[in-house]
C-alpha positions as CSV (number, residue, x, y, z in Angstrom):
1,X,0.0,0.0,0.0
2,X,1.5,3.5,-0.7
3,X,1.8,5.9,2.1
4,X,-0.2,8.5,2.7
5,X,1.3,11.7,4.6
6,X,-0.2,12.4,8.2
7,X,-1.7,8.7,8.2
8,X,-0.4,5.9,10.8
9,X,-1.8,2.3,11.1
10,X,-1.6,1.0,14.0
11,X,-1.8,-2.8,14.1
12,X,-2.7,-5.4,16.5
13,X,-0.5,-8.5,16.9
14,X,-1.9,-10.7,13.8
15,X,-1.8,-7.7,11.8
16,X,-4.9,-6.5,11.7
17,X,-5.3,-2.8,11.7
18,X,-6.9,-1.6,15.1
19,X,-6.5,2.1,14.4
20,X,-5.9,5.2,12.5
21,X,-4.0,8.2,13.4
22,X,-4.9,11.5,11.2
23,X,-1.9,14.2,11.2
24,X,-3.8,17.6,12.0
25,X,-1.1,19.3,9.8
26,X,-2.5,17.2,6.4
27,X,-5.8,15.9,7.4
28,X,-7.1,18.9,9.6
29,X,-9.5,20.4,7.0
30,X,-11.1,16.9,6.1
31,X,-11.2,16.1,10.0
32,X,-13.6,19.3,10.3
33,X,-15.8,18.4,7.9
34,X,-16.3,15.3,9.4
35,X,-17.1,16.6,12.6
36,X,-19.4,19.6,11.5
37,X,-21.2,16.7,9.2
38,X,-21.5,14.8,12.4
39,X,-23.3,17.8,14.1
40,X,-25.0,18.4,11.0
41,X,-26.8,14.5,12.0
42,X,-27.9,15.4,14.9
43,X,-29.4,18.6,14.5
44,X,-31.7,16.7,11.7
45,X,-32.7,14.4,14.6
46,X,-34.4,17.4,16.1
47,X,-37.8,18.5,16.0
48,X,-39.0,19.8,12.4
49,X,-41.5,22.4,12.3
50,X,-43.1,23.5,9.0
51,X,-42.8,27.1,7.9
52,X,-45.8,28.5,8.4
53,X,-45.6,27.2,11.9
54,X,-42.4,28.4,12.6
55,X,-43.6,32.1,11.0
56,X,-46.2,32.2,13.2
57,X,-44.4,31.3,16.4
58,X,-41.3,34.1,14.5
59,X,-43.9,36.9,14.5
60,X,-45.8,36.4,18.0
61,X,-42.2,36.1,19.5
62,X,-41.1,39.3,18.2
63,X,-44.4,40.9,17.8
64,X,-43.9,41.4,14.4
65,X,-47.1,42.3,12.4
66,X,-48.2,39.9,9.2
């Protein structure tokens, strides 16, 4: 396998691989994405309101006038 810059394997004792080091120097923009994807998940696993709703609740809130 070729290396890959800012990647270790790290391998248990019959070789299989057990983890993965990422170097933040070359991997730190990927690594972030990941992570805001992640968050991206579980803010979907909230409560979804439809618009009109959520206009309606927007507008008595701030006593804005339709």
């Amino acid at each position: 396998m070729a290396k890959i810059a800012g990647l270790k394997l790290i391998k248990s004792a019959t070789g299989k691989v057990t983890h993965v080091t990422l170097s933040m120097k070359y991997h730190a923009k990927l690594l972030e994405d990941m992570f805001d994807h992640q968050e991206i998940v579980q803010a979907r696993k909230g409560e979804m309101v439809p618009w009109d709703e959520a206009k309606k609740r927007i507008n008595r809130k701030f006593k804005f006038k339709d």
